[in-house]
N, C-alpha and C positions, 0 to 999 in steps of 0.2 A: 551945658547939660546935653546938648542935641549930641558933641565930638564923645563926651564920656558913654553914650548910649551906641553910637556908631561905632568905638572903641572895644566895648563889651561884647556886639556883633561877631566882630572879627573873630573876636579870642575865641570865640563860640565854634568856629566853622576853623580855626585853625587849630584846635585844639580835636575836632574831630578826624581832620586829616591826616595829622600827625598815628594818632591811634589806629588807624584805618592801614597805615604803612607801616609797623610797628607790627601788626597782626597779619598782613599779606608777607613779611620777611619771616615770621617766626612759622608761620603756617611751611610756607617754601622750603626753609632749610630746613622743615620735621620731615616732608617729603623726600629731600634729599637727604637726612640720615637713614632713613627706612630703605631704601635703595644703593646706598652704597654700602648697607651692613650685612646686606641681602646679598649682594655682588662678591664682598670678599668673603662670607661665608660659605657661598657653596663652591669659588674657586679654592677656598681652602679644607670643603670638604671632597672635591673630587682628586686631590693631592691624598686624602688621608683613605681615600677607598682605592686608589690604586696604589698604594705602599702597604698598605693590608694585605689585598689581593694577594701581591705580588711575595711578602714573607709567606702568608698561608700556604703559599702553592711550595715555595722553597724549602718549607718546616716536612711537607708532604713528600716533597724529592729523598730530604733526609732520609723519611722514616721508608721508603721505598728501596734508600739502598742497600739503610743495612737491614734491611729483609729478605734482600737476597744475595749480599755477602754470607749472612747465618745460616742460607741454603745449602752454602756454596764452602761449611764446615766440613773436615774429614769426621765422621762420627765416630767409625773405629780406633782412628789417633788418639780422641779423646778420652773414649774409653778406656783405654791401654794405661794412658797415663792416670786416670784415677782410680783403675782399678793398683796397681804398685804404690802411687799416693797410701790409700786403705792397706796396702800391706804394711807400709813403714810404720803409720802409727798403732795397727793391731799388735804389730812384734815387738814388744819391749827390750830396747840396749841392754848388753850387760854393762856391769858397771865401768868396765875398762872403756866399753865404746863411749860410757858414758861421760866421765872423764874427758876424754877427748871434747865429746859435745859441749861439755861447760867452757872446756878451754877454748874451743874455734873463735874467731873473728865474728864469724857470723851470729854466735850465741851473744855477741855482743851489741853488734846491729843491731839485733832482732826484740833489743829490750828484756832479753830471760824469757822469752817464748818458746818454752821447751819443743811443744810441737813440730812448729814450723822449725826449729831447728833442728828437728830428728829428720824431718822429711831432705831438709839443705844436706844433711850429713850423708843420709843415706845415697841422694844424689848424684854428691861430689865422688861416693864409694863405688857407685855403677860405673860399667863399663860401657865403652862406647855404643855398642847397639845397643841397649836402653835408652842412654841417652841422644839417639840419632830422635827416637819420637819427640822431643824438647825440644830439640834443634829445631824441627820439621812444625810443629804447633809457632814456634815463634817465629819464624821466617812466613807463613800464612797468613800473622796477625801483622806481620810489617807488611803485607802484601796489604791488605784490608785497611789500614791507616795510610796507604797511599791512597787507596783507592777514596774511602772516605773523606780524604782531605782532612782528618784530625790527629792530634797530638798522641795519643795515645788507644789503644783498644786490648782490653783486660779479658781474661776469660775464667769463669768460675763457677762452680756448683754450688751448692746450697750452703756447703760449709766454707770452703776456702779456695785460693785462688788457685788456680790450673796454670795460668801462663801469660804473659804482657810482651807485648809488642817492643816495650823501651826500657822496661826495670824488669831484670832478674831476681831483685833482692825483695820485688814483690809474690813470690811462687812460694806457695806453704804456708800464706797468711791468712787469718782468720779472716770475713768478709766483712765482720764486726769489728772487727781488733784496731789497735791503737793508728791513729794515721788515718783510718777511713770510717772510725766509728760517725763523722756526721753523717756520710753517706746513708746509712738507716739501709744498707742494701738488702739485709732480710725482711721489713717491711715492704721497700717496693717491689720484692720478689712476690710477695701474697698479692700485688695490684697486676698480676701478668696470666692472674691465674685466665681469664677469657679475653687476653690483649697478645700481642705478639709485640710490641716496644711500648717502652712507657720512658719521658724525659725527666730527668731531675735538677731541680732548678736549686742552686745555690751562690750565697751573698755571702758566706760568713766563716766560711771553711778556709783557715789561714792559705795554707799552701794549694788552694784552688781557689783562691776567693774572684777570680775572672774567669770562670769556666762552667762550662753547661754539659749535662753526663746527657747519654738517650743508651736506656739498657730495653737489650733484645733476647728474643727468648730463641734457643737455637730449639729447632723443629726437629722431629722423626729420631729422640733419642731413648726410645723403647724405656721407658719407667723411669732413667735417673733424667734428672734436668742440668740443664748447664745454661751459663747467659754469658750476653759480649753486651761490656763496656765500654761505650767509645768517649769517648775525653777531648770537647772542643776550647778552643782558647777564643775565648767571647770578644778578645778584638782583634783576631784574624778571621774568623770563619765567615762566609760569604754573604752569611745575613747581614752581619753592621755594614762591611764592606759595599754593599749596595746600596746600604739606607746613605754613606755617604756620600754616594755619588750623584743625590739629588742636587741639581741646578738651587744654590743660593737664592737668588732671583726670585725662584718658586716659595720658598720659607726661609723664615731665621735660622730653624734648626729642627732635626728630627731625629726623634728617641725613643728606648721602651724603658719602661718601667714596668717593675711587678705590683703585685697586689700591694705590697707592703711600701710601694710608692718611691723603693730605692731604683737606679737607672740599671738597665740592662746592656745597653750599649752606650759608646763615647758619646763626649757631645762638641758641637764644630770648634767652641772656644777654648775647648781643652788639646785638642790637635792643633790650633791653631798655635794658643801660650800655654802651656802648662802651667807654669809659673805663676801667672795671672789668678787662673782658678785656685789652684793649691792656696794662693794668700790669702784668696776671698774664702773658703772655707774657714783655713784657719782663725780669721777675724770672727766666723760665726762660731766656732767657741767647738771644730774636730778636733778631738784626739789627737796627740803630736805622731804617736806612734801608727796609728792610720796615715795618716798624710806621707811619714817615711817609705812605708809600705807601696802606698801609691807615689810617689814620687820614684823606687826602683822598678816596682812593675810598667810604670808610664798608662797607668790606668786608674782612672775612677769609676769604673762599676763597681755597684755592691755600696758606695761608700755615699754618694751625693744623691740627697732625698730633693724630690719635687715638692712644691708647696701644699698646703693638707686641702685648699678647693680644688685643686686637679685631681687629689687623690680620691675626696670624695663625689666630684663627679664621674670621674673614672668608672668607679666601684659600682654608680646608680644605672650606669644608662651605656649600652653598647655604642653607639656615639653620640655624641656631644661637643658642645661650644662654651668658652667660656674667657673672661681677660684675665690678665696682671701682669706677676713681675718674672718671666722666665729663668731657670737655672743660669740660664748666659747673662742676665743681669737689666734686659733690659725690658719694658713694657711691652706685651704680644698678647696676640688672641691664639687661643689653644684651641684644640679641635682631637680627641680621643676616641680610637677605636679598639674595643675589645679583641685579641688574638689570642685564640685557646686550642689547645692540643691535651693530650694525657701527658699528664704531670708539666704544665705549663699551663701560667693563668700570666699571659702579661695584655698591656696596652701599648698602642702605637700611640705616641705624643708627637704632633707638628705644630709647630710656632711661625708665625708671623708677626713680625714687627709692626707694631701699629704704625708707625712713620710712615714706612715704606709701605704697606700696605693700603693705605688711604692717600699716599702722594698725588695722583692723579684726580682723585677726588679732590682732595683740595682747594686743587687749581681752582675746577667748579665752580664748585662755592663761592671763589672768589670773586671768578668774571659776575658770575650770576647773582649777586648781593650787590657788585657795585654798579650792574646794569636797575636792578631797583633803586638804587638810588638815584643814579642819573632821572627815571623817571618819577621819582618822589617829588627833588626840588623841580621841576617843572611843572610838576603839578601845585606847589604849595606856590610858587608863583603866577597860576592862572586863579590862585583862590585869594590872593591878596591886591589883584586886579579888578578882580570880579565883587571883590567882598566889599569892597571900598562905594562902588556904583549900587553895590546892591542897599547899603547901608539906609538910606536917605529914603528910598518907600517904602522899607520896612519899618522907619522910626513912626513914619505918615501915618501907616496899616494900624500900626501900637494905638496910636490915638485914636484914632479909627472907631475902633474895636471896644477903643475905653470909655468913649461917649455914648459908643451903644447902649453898653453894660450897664451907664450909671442912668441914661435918659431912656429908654428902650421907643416911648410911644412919641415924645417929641423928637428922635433920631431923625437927620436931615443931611443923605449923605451928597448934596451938590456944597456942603460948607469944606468939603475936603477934598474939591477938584482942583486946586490950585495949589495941592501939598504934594506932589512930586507922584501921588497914585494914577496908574494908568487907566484910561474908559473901560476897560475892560474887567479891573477891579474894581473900580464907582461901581460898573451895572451890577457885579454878586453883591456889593456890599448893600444895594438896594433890595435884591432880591431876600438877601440874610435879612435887614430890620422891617421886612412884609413877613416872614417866619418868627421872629420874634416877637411881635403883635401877635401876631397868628398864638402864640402859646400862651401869653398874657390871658386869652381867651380861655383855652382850655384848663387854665391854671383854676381860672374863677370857675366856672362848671367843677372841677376835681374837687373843691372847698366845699361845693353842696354836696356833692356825693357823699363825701366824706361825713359829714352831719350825719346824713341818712346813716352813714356804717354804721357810725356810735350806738344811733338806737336802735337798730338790730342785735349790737353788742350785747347794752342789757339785756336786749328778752332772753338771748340764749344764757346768760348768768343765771337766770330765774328756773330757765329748764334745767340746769345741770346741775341745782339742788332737788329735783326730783330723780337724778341718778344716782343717789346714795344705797340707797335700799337696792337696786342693782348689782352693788358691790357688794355684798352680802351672798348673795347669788350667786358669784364668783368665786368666794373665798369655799362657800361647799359646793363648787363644782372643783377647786383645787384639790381640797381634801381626796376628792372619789377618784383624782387621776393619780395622787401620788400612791394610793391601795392598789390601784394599777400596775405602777412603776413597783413594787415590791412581788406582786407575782408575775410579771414578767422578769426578772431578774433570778427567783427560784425557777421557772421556767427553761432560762439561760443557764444555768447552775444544772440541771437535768441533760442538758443538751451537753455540757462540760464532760460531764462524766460519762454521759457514752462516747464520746470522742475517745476519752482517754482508755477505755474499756480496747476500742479500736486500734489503736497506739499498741497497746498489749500482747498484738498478736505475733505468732513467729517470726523468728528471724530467717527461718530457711526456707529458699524457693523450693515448690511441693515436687518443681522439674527434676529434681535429685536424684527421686527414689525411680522416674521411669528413663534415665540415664542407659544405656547399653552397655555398661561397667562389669567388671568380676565380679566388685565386693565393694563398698566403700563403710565408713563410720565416721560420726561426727559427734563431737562434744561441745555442750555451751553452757558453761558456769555464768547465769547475770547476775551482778551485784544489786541493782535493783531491779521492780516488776518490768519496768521498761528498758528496752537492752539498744546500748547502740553499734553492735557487733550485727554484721548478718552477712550471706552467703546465699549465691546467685548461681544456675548450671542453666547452659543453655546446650542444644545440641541442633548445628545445621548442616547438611551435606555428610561429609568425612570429618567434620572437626567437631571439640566439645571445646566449650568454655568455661571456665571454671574460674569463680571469682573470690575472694574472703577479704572484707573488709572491717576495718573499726574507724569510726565518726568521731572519735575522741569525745564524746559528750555524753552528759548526763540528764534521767526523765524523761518529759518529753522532748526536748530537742534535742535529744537521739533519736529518737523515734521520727521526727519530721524529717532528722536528718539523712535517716537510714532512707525512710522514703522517695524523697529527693531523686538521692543518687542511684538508689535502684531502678529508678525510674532514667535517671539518665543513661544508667546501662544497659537497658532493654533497648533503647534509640537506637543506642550504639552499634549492637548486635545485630535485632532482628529490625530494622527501619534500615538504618544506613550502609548494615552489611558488611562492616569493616572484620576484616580478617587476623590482620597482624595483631601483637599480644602488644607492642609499645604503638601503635596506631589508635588500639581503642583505648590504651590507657591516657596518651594525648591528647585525643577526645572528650576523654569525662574532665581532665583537667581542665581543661579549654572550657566546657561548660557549667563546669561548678563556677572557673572563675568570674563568669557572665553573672551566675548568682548571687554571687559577694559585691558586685556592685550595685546591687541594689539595696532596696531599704530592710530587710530581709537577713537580720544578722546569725543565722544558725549556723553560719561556717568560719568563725571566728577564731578555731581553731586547724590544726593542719589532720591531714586525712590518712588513713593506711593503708593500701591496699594492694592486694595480690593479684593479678590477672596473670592466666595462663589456655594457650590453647594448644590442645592435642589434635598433632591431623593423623589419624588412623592411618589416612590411606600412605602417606608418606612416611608414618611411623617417626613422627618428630613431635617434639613439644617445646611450645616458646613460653618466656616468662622476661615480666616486666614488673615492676614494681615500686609501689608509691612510701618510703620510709617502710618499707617490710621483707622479710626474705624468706626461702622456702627450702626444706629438703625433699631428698632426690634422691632414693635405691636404684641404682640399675646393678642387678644381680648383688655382688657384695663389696662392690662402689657405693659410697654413700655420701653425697655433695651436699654444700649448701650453698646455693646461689643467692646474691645480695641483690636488694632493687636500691633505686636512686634514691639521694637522703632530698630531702626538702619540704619546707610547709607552706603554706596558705599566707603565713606574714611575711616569707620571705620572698613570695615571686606576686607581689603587688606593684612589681614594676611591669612594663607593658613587654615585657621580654617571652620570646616563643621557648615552650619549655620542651625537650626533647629527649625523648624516653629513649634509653639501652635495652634491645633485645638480649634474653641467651639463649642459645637454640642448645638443644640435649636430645641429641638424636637418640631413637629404643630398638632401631632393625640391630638383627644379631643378638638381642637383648630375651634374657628367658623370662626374668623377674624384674617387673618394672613396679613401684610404690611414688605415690606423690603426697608429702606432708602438710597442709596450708595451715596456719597458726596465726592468730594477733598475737598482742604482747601482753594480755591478761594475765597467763600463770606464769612467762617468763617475769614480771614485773611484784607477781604474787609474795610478799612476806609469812618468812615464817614466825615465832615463838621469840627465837633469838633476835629479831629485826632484821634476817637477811633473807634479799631477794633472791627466786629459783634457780635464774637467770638465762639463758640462751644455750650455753654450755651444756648445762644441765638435760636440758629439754634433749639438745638432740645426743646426750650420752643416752637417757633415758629410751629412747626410739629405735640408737641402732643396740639395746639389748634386747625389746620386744617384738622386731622388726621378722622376727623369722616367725614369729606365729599369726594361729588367725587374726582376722581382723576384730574380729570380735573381743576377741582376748585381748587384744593392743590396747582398744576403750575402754577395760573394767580394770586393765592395770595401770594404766594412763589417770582414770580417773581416781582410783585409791590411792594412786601416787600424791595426786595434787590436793585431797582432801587430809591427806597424814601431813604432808607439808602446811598445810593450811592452819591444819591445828584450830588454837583456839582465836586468833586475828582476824580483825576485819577483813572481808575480799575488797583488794586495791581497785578492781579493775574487770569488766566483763573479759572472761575466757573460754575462746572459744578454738576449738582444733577440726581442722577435717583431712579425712585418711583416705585414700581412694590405692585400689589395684588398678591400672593399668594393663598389666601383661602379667 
């Protein structure tokens, strides 16, 4: 009995120590996971902010050179030649010439592209001093692709091409036509209108599908425009070339990818094997005819897609961390930083090898786990030392303890000095069965008290059948509170309705009308009593401010919302004094989106807004804008400037959002007009189910544009009520028209 009790001991106290070690290892090595994840994450985030930097500034060089190559254009060469260009195809062949044209070579090239083969005909027809300008344009442009360090550099006007650096056979072709229809070069000609370059990022364009375009706008060409294409080969130019001349050592591998998550540049294992990749592709189920492609180009951009959690972390968060299975094949921690320019959205991807990246940690770990153990079992052998001596007064203490329990008032602790308990524990165990008598006493006092409680108990039974009738008394005093609750509630309901009365009031700041303006007018169609369209003038120094906004919401949370934000742009202006037109409109962004984070759901939707400021004394006017755009008379110029697309759901990521100014200078200017509109009557239906739309509006403007102002609002207005017809209004419209000069 005594060994199975002395046995049980042990297991007790080794069982604890075990647990004790078990929990100081697992504790230790959370610590050192947290520290070594912390170590290779920010050395392989300071790898990914200096490869950033460092393309950023590179992307920058680019666009720095050929900004001043396009300076550095003959302007009257170019003219020359597209003014003869517009001869050839004004002067119609006769039929003989014609003839010839179908027959040439070139009408064959050229696919039956009459045009461009009347211009080749006419060409080959000129005589050498005409064609000395060709010669001279091309030999410029071979000068400017040296300089650039790219493959080609194209030059062309709105219609067709002027002149290239390395194909001839490219001069007289449409800018849209067959061969370079993906280019979309007449859309990103409309993206240049307030840019001087803009890049064009392509994957898929057969016969460039490794190549990056940056078209430029050639300056000081009095009314007509021309642009230079330069034509980079995406694994020569000096961006990849860089990115791989990072030290191994440092990471696995580093790469870009675009939005669409295919790679922009090589990657180490494809320079290293081709072969290797190309099979591993193919086993994932590429295209044969891809793979051929890339196996003669010796390139796989455009073609190998990164995994969809990079793509989707990518897209969320300018940088980022994250694990898996690398393009290269093997397990790595990723780390992604957003690199944006005009017409470029890619990311920087660097990888690190989890192996290699935690190698030295490892070790760690190692010495440091097996140094715990060393002092584990040492320790569990001072407890199988100790536990064994200690056994035998604690079995003594057991009994002890047990005869107190069962005998309390005859307990006599000199019968258990001879059982292995030391003097020390005798004298407590004496002084413990003097407290245990001790309560025996209080115990028998507790029992009379307790007696007494009970018959306290009934008496209060007896009174608390005299509290019924009480309850009576309560029930009509309930009544007379709930009569209560019912006019305060009409009360509440009164209070409702003047609020909402207040809600109702104008949308226009009164500051309008004491502006220092020519003439202005404004129109506001609300769809209901409550509008959440409104418009804000402010006037400090030499500058005015002029705002038009729509809250996209309906009742009163337009009305709250209008409030809000008026209120935030009053801060703006006259508290914090901001000047700039994209400064203050970064501002109210910034603070509406402090409001969306609260419980406070009125901005659930995304916002409109126009801000513009006129500096008099400078004679300039800036505009910025939130999903809205504006027109712009300067004499019988008539522009429309776009603001920045974006809503309220889509920048709930913690990203700084950064507004484009246009400046629209009015010195030397006789007739200045400025239009501010929401999208209420462009959005307006008519009869038929078709919206006014944009177009519309500003066809509509520059016909009424030369009369007063007054007459601009009553034609404006009966414009959009005949449109209107008999259909619900979609949408508060609201317009405001101001002179300037």
């Amino acid at each position: 009995m005594f060994r199975k009790i002395q046995s049980s001991i042990f297991s007790y106290f080794f069982t604890i120590v075990i647990l004790a070690l078990f929990v100081l290892v697992v504790v230790v090595n959370s610590i050192l996971t947290r520290f070594e994840n912390k170590a290779v994450e920010e050395r392989l985030e300071d790898v990914t902010l200096a490869i950033a930097d460092y393309l950023t500034k590179t992307i920058q060089n680019e666009e720095r050179t050929i900004s001043l190559l396009s300076e550095a254009l003959s302007i009257e060469n170019i003219t020359a030649i597209d003014q003869s260009f517009s001869s050839f195809t004004e002067k119609k062949p006769t039929s003989k010439e014609w003839g010839k044209i179908t027959n040439s070579s070139f009408y064959k090239e050229n696919g039956g592209d009459s045009l461009q083969s009347v211009i080749q005909y006419n060409l080959n027809k000129s005589s050498n001093r005409k064609k000395t300008g060709i010669v001279a344009l091309r030999k410029n442009l071979e000068h400017f692709q040296k300089i650039a360090d790219v493959e080609e550099v194209i030059l062309f006007n709105k219609e067709r091409i002027l002149g290239s650096s390395k194909r001839d056979q490219l001069v007289g072709k449409p800018i849209d036509g067959k061969g370079l229809e993906n280019l979309k070069l007449s859309h990103k000609i409309r993206l240049l209108q307030n840019k001087s370059s803009q890049w064009i990022d392509l994957t898929t364009f057969l016969d460039v599908g490794k190549r990056v375009f940056l078209l430029s706008k050639v300056p000081n060409t009095e009314g007509r425009s021309f642009f230079l294409l330069y034509v980079y080969n995406a694994n020569k130019w000096n961006l990849n070339a860089q990115i791989s001349n990072v030290e191994e050592s440092e990471t696995a591998d580093i790469y870009l990818i675009g939005k669409d998550g295919k790679l922009r540049s090589s990657i180490r294992a494809f320079n290293k094997n081709p072969s290797e990749v190309l099979l591993r592709l193919s086993q994932q189920g590429v295209a044969e005819k891809d793979l051929s492609k890339a196996k003669k180009e010796n390139s796989i951009i455009g073609l190998l897609k990164v995994s969809d959690e990079v793509i989707e972390m990518s897209n969320s968060n300018i940088m980022a961390s994250s694990e898996g299975v690398s393009v290269n094949g093997v397990n790595a921690i990723f780390m992604t930083h957003w690199l944006k320019s005009d017409g470029i959205d890619w990311r920087v991807v660097v990888e690190w090898g989890k192996d290699e990246a935690f190698a030295q940690w490892y070790k760690v770990r190692f010495y440091l786990n097996a140094l715990l153990l060393v002092i584990g079992i040492f320790f569990l052998l001072g407890v199988i030392y100790g536990g064994r001596r200690l056994a035998k007064p604690i079995y003594a203490l057991k009994n002890a303890l047990d005869d107190l329990a069962e005998k309390p008032l005859a307990f006599n602790y000199m019968n258990f000095s001879e059982k292995g308990i030391s003097n020390d524990m005798l004298q407590k165990m004496d002084i413990l069965g003097n407290e245990v008598k001790r309560l025996h006493e209080v115990q028998r006092e507790m029992e009379l008290k307790l007696s007494e409680s009970s018959n306290i108990v009934s008496q209060q039974h007896k009174q608390n059948e005299s509290l019924s009738s009480k309850e009576q008394n309560l029930i009509t005093e309930n009544k007379n509170l709930n009569t209560q609750v019912v006019a305060l509630e009409q009360e509440i309901d009164a209070h409702y309705k003047s609020v909402k009365k207040i809600l109702k009031l104008s949308m226009y700041d009164s500051s309008l009308y004491h502006l220092s303006l020519e003439s202005h007018f404004h129109i506001h169609k609300a769809k209901e009593q409550i509008s959440g369209d409104f418009i804000c003038t402010y006037e400090r120094d030499s500058r005015v401010f002029f705002f038009l906004g729509d809250t996209g919401k309906e009742s009163i949370k337009a009305a709250l919302s209008r409030m809000v934000i008026t209120s935030i742009i009053n801060e703006v202006v006259n508290v914090k004094r901001l000047a700039s037109a994209s400064r203050i409109l970064e501002a109210i962004h910034k603070n509406i989106l402090e409001v969306t984070k609260s419980e406070d759901l009125i901005f659930e939707e995304g916002l409109r807004l126009s801000v513009c400021v006129w500096d008099r004394q400078k004679q300039m006017l800036e505009f910025s804008g939130l999903n809205q755009s504006i027109f712009v008379l300067r004499d019988e110029n008539f522009e429309e400037l776009m603001g920045d697309e974006l809503t309220l759901e889509a920048n709930n990521v913690e990203s700084q959002f950064i507004a484009n100014t246009q400046y629209i200078p009015l010195n030397r200017v006789k007739n200045a007009l400025l239009y501010l509109f929401s999208d209420g009557m462009i959005r307006q239906k008519n009869n038929d189910n078709e919206e006014f739309t944009q177009k519309r509006l500003k066809e509509l403007l520059i016909d009424v544009h030369a009369e007063d102002l007054n007459i601009q609002k009553e034609y404006i207005e009966k414009t959009f009520i005949e449109w209107k017809g008999n259909t619900v209004q979609n949408d508060d419209a609201s317009i405001l028209g101001l002179r300037l000069i």
